[in-house]
Steps between C-alpha positions, in 0.01 A plus 500: 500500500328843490110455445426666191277836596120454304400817474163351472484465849279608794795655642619637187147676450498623905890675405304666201179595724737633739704727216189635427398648809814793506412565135160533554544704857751718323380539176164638648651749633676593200174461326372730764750795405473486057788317513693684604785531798321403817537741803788425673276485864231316320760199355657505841136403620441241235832313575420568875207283422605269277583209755158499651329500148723201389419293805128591498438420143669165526335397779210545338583345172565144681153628686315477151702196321673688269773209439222196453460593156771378258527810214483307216156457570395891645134567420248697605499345887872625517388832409201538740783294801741813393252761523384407809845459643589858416206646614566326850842638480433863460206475726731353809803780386248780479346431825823446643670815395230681612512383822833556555555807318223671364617404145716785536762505186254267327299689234202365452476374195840230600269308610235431218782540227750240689212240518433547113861460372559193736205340373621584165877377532335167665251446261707562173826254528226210599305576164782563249639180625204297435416681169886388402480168593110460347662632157805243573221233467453562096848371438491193672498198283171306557214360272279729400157513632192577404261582821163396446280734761614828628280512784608448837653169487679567185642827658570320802717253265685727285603707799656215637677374195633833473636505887679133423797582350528093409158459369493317165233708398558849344077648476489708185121533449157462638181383285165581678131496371427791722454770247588786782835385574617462150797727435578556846838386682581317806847519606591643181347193309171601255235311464493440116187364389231216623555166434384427158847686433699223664614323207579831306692631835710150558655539140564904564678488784678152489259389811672196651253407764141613561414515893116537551450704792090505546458311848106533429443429135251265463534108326387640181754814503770262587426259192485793277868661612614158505367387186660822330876443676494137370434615119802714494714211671613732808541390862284637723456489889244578777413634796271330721159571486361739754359208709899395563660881569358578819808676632430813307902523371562364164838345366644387231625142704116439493463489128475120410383305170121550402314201587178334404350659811572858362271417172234294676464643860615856565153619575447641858269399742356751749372379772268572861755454723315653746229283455652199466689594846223548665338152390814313606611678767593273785331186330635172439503410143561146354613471189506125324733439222745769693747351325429491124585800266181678585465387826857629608453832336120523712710425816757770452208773359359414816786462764550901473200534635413563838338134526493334861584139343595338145497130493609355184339215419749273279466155347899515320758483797796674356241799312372549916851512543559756258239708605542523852864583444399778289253647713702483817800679327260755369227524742715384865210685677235303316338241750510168240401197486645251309277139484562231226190340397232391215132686457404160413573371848209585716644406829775748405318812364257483779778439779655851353173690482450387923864602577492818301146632503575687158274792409577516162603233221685482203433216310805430227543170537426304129643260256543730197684293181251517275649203239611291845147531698363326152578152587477589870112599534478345860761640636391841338176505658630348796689805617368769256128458609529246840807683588275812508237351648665393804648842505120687499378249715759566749529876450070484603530268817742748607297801411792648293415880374586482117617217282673605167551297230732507244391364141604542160358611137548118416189465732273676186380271247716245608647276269730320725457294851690721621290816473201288548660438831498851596207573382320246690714629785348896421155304489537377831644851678191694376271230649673516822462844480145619710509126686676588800681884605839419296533736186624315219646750244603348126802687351554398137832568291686320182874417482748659681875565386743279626325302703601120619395253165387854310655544140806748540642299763471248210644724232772604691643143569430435099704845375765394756560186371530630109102441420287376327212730702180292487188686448177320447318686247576874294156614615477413863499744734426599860492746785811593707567654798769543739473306877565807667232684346253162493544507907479832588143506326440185691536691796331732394192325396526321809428882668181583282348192468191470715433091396353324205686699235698376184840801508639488153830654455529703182812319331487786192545349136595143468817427399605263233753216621648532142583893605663377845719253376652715242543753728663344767731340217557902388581593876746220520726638267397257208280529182156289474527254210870514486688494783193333721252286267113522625348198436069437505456156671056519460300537821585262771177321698220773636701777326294760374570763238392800703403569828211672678424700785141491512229301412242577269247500777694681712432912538823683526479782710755750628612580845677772681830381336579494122688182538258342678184373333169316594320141344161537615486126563227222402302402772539135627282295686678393874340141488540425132893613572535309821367202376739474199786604762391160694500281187856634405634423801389146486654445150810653585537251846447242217699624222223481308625772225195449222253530737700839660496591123145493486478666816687777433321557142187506696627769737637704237282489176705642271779288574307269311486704166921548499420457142226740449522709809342769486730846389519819647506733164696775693722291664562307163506879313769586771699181442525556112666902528871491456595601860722787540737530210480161439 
């Protein structure tokens, strides 16, 4: 069977080019005489050369790339490709002629005149063509969408749902706050208003879907759009935030459901990457707790830097396992180590430390479950305070450059043996801190979203199995933050930090659980109350209503980044600290958990007033707002 000719086809377009040339050799010549008849000697002349134009000018055209492009999409790189093309064309004839002949029976004017027209008939079939099938795209059946953002990435997106002839997305409107672009069109769609006119717009224009097209709107932007597509009952979908699109092209395969990421943790994070190279260049860097949600994250923020060694330092076999498949398929050119063992085994931490000689540590390693750790105080302090002593103590003998640890907002006013835990642990770091060369950096942050034993894991199994979602109290809130973001100012307070310093991270407003559940019930398709029941179960062991970042006798200061914030610590006394360090150690070899109790409240004061500790008006002031549009 015949195959059927496509006269979309490279060589369909190089049998056009080629048409062109004659018509555009001859015609300048009748051009040249008023159109009119064309001397007799002179047309001799211009067939005469016709042969050699035909072959120069085609040459050239495969030369320049003429047939890479595809016509449907022609633009303003086809043009400049054509242009250039010609230009080469009439130069190489001209010179030729010349040459040979003098130009005589050329006028000179052919010349200029044939290398306009050709453009002309080359240009002008590629534009009308796309222009046809761009207007083709209005009567396609699709749903009708509603682009929210007609800056690049929304441009970016309706171009290419206009190119996909079986898109399921027909764009017939932009909303933007940007006053300046307000009336204005891109590709023949306007921009009709700013967002407070999306509910008025959806019932106007019959808007099936809503697809949100602002890569760098911020958590509180995101809640706000969000908050106004769910009141009119439309769908909407997103792109990734501008963390995710790296590869500068945006389309619309990469628009996916809104998740609870997009309302809590779009913010970006800008950080000294030339800096931070510097500090880690060629180092080793040992990271414990590699393998946990945070730790994992740390190891892959890290592995794309130009680090000498990683050894991840894992106490779960298959999370090490995990890990140091991901890193090798990401990373094959990062030089990792992979050990399995315990910070509470001595023998074992300090066995790594000789082996490795690390230069810089990452301490991640904890027991986190706040309602779990309750009944399990020895085992809390065991690894969340001995653990990180044997870590220090290690990282010193070894003469280690910087030791970072990682705490938590739980660690303020604790309420629970769990943040007591890493408080104590914070306690200990600073006293290190000045004893020996180490650095030992604190970096402080509260909850972050989806984390192993973290709440929207939780929520997510409860909405998938029909509810009920269990929320402790209305009120309770706390601070949120994605791991991404939480590690990458790990890293980077692990580049600033010159020792002895509390890094806070600023988590924004805190968030109420209440809010999170019912939106992650909203994103699932489902209605809070109805579909999904939220049920308040009271506050579990430890659990506090609100969280804090700093303590009331703690200075917050700023520091070159606005994420990153300062605790000007309290000052602790090395032998008062060392000695209660001792004592603990001795209860926990004898599972002596009252008198580790006592111990601990003796270490950290206010642990002792859980039920009058003392409250941080601003943080408790911050806690109270309604967070976003909450």
């Amino acid at each position: 069977m015949a195959k059927k000719f496509n006269f979309r086809s490279s060589n369909a377009v190089f049998l056009h080019d080629m048409a062109m040339i004659p018509v555009a050799w001859l015609g300048s010549y009748w051009f040249r005489y008023n159109l009119e008849s064309i001397p007799v000697e002179n047309l001799n002349t211009a067939l005469y050369y016709l042969v050699f134009v035909i072959i120069v000018q085609t040459i050239v055209f495969r030369v320049f790339g003429l047939y890479r492009g595809v016509w449907r999409f022609a633009s303003i790189p086809d043009l400049v490709r054509i242009v250039k093309a010609v230009a080469a064309g009439v130069v190489i004839v001209g010179m030729s002629l010349f040459l040979y002949s003098r130009l005589e029976g050329v006028p000179r004017s052919v010349l200029p005149l044939y290398g306009a027209m050709l453009v002309l008939f080359l240009c002008t079939p590629r534009f009308v063509y796309r222009f046809w099938k761009d207007t083709r795209q209005y009567e396609r059946i699709g749903s009708r969408a509603l682009i929210i953002g007609a800056g690049m990435a929304g441009e970016m997106l309706v171009r290419d749902l206009m190119r996909e002839a079986e898109s399921q997305f027909v764009p017939v409107g932009f909303v933007d706050d940007d006053i300046k672009k307000r009336r204005r069109e891109i590709h023949g769609i306007r921009v009709l208003g700013n967002c407070k006119k999306i509910p008025r717009l959806i019932d106007r224009l019959e808007i099936d879907v809503v697809l949100i097209a602002v890569p760098s709107a911020t958590d509180l932007q995101m809640r706000t759009i969000v908050d106004l597509c769910e009141s009119c009952e439309i769908a909407f979908l997103t792109l990734p935030s501008v963390k995710e699109v790296l590869s500068g092209r945006v389309t619309h395969k990469e628009l996916r459901d809104v998740s609870i990421e997009d309302l809590l943790g779009r913010a970006s994070v800008n950080l000294d990457w030339k800096n931070i190279r510097h500090r880690m260049e060629n180092k080793t860097i040992l990271v414990t707790g590699g393998g946990g949600s945070i730790g994992s994250e740390l190891c892959s923020q890290i592995g794309q830097l130009p680090v000498g060694r990683l050894v991840v330092f894992e106490k779960s076999e298959f999370n090490l396992y995990r890990i140091e498949s991901e890193l090798q398929q990401r990373y094959p050119a990062l030089n990792l180590i992979a050990v399995l063992g315990d910070v509470t085994d001595q023998a074992a931490v300090n066995y790594v430390f000789r082996k490795y000689s690390p230069h810089m540590v990452f301490h991640v390693a904890a027991y986190k479950h706040v309602p779990l750790l309750q009944a399990q105080v020895r085992e809390a302090v065991n690894n969340n305070v001995l653990g990180t002593k044997t870590v220090a103590e290690a990282a010193i003998f070894q003469n280690v450059r910087e030791f970072i640890y990682i705490s938590t907002d739980k660690a303020v006013n604790p309420s629970n043996v769990m943040g007591a835990s890493k408080r104590a642990a914070e306690i200990l770091c600073q006293s290190f801190n000045g004893q020996d060369s180490t650095r030992f950096i604190t970096v402080r942050f509260g909850n972050v979203l989806d984390s192993a034993g973290s709440v929207v894991p939780l929520f997510r199994r409860q909405i998938q199995n029909g509810g009920p979602v269990t929320v402790t109290d209305p009120e309770i809130s706390r601070f949120f933050m994605t791991i991404p973001e939480a590690c990458q100012l790990i890293v980077e307070a692990a580049a600033v930090g010159e020792g002895g310093e509390i890094f806070v991270l600023d988590m924004g407003d805190p968030i109420k659980i209440r809010y999170l559940a019912e939106q992650m019930i909203r994103l699932s398709g489902k209605k809070p109350g109805q579909d999904i029941k939220i049920e308040y179960i009271g506050l579990r062991p430890g659990e506090k209503m609100y969280e804090e970042l700093f303590h009331k006798q703690e200075r917050k200061t700023s520091t070159g980044h606005r994420k990153l914030l300062l605790a000007i610590s309290r000052d602790n006394d090395w032998n008062t600290v060392s000695d209660q360090i001792g004592k603990l150690q001795i209860a926990c070899d004898t599972f002596d958990e009252n008198r580790i109790l006592g111990l601990l409240n003796s270490l950290v004061p206010e642990y002792k007033r859980q039920d009058s500790a003392p409250v941080n008006i601003v943080s408790l002031d911050r806690a109270r707002r309604k967070p976003g549009i909450h």
